[in-house]
N, C-alpha and C positions, 0 to 999 in steps of 0.2 A: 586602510580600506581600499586604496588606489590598487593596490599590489592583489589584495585579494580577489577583484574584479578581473585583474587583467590574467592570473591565471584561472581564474573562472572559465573564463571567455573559452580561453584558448581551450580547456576540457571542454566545455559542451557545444564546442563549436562543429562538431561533425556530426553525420545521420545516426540514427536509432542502429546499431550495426549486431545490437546482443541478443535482442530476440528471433531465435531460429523458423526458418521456414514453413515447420511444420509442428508448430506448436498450436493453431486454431485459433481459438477466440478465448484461450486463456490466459490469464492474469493474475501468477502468484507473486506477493509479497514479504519481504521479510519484515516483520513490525518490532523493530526495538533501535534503538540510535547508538548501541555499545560497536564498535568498529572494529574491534578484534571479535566480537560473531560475521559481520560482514564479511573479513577478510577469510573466514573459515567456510561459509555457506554460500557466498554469492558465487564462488568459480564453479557448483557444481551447474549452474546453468541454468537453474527452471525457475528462478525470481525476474518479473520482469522489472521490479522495483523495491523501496524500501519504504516504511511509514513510518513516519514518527510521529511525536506530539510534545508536551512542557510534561506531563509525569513521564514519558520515556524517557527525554533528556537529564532530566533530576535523578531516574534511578540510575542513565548509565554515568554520571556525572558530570556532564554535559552546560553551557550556559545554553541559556534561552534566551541567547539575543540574536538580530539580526547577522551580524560579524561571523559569528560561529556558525552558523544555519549555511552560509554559502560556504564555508569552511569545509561542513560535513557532506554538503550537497556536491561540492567536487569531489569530494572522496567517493561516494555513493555511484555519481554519475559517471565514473571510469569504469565499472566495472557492472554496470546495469543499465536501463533504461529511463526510470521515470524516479524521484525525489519527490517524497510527500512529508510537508511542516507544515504547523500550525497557526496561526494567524493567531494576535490575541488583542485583548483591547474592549474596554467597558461600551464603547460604542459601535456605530457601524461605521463612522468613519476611523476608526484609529483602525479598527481592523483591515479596511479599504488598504488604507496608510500602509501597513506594515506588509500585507498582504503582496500591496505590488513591489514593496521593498526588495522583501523574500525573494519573489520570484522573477526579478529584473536581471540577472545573470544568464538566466533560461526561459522564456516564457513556454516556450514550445514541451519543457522537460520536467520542470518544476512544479507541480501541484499542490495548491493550495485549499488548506483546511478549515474551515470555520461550522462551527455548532449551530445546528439545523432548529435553530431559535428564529425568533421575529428578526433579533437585530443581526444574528449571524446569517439569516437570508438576503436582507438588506443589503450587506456586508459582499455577501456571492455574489449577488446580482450584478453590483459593480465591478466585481472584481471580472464577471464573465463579462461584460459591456467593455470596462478596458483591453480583453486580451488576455487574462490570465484562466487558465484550467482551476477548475475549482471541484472539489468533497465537502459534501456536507458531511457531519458527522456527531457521533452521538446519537446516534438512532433508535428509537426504543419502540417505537410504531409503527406500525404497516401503512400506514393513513400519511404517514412523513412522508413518502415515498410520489405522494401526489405536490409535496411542494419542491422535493429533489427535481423533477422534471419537470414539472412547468416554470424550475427559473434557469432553466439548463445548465445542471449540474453535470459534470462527467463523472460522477463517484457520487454515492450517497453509503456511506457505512457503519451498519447496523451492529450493535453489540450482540453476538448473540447468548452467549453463555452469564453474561449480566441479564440479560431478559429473561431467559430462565432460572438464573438466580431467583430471579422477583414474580417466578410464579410461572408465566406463560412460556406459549411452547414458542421457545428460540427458532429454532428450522421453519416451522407452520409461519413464525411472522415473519422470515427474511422471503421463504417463497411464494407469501401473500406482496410481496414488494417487488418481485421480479415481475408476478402474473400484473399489477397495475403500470407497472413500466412497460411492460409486452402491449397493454392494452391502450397504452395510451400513443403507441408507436412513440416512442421517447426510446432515446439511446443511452440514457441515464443508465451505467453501471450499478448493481449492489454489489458493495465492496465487505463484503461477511468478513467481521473483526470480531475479536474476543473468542475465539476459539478453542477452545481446550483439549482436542485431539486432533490424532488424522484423520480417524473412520468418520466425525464429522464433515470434515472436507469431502471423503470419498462420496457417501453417501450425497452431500449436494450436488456435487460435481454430478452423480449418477440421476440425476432431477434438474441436470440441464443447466444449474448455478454456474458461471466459470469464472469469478473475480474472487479472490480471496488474500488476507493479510496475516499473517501467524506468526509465532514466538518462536527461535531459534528450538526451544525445546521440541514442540510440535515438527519443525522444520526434520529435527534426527529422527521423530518416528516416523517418519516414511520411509528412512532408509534402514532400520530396526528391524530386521528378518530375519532370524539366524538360521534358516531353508536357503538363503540365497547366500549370507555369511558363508554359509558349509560348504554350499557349490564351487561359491570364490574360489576357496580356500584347495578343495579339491582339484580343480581345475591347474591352479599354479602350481601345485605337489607335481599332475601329471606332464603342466612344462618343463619342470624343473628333470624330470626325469628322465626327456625325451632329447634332452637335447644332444648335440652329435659330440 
């Protein structure tokens, strides 16, 4: 554990140096804990961070414990800005407990997650009174978004394509949660999870949204154009052709 700490340290011990100047008030994510996607999507540049949670970890094969989480969170942190894990625990203190475990290598980088329940608010409250950056999450309400921000949360993240699974309009309820965070002048982020395309992104993004977290897959459809494929492609034909 000593060993894992001390190179911890020493990665997240420098400023935020990944996010470019002229990137605005946005904030993409990559949401999956597999590391060989990381290593493949995070050089292109536009993730200001990565989210996980205990079913990402389980699908990418991953343990869910403490040890591993600062494990993956150096990995994460050399090549991004911000490391989002989940906090877990039947009460609100063992999530308190694990919560500032998690995030004890980084407070400033690490963000921590707990489900925007009675006991997972509990759970934030403490954890944002110690010091630590805190997502609620699991979001299925627009009405949640009033208790993301009065316990000062920095993320609150809405499912949105499970909402609409289950009937309601996904988009109508993440930007019914931005207009109550706007309203309540809170700086509480909506962090729009469960996304199943780009044109979703684009389309919030175009309604003012700018915090979002998406799947390696989602991540390739942006760059999926074959108009721009073609131009590439053209373009290096006519260097190739010109040169002396």
């Amino acid at each position: 554990m000593a060993t894992i700490f001390t190179i911890s340290l020493f990665l997240f011990g420098g400023c935020h140096a990944f996010s470019p100047p002229f990137r605005g008030k946005s904030r993409m994510f990559l949401d999956t804990a597999d590391t060989m996607e990381w290593d493949d999507l995070l050089p292109t540049g536009i993730f200001h961070g990565v989210t996980t949670n205990p079913t990402l970890l389980e699908r990418a094969g991953e343990e869910c414990t403490i040890e591993n989480l600062h494990r993956l969170a150096a990995i994460a942190l050399d090549m991004t800005d911000e490391f989002m894990c989940q906090a877990w625990g039947r009460t609100a203190e063992e999530m308190y407990d694990r919560g500032k475990a998690l995030s004890r290598p980084a407070r400033d980088r690490i963000v921590i997650k707990v489900p925007v329940t009675q006991t997972g608010t509990e759970a934030a409250s403490m954890l944002i009174e110690a010091g630590c950056r805190v997502c609620l999450t699991a979001c299925y309400n627009h009405q949640q978004a009033l208790i993301a921000s009065s316990v000062g949360a920095e993320y609150l993240a809405p499912y949105l394509g499970r909402l609409s699974d289950g009937g309601l309009d996904g988009p109508g309820e993440c930007l019914k949660m931005q207009q109550i965070t706007k309203g309540l002048k809170s700086e509480t982020r909506i962090l729009v999870a469960s996304i199943r395309n780009s044109q979703t992104i684009a389309d919030l993004a175009a309604q003012g949204m700018e915090t979002f977290t998406f799947a390696p897959p989602v991540a390739r459809e942006l760059f999926n154009n074959y108009m721009t494929t073609e131009a590439a492609a053209v373009f290096e034909e006519a260097a190739a052709n010109n040169k002396e």
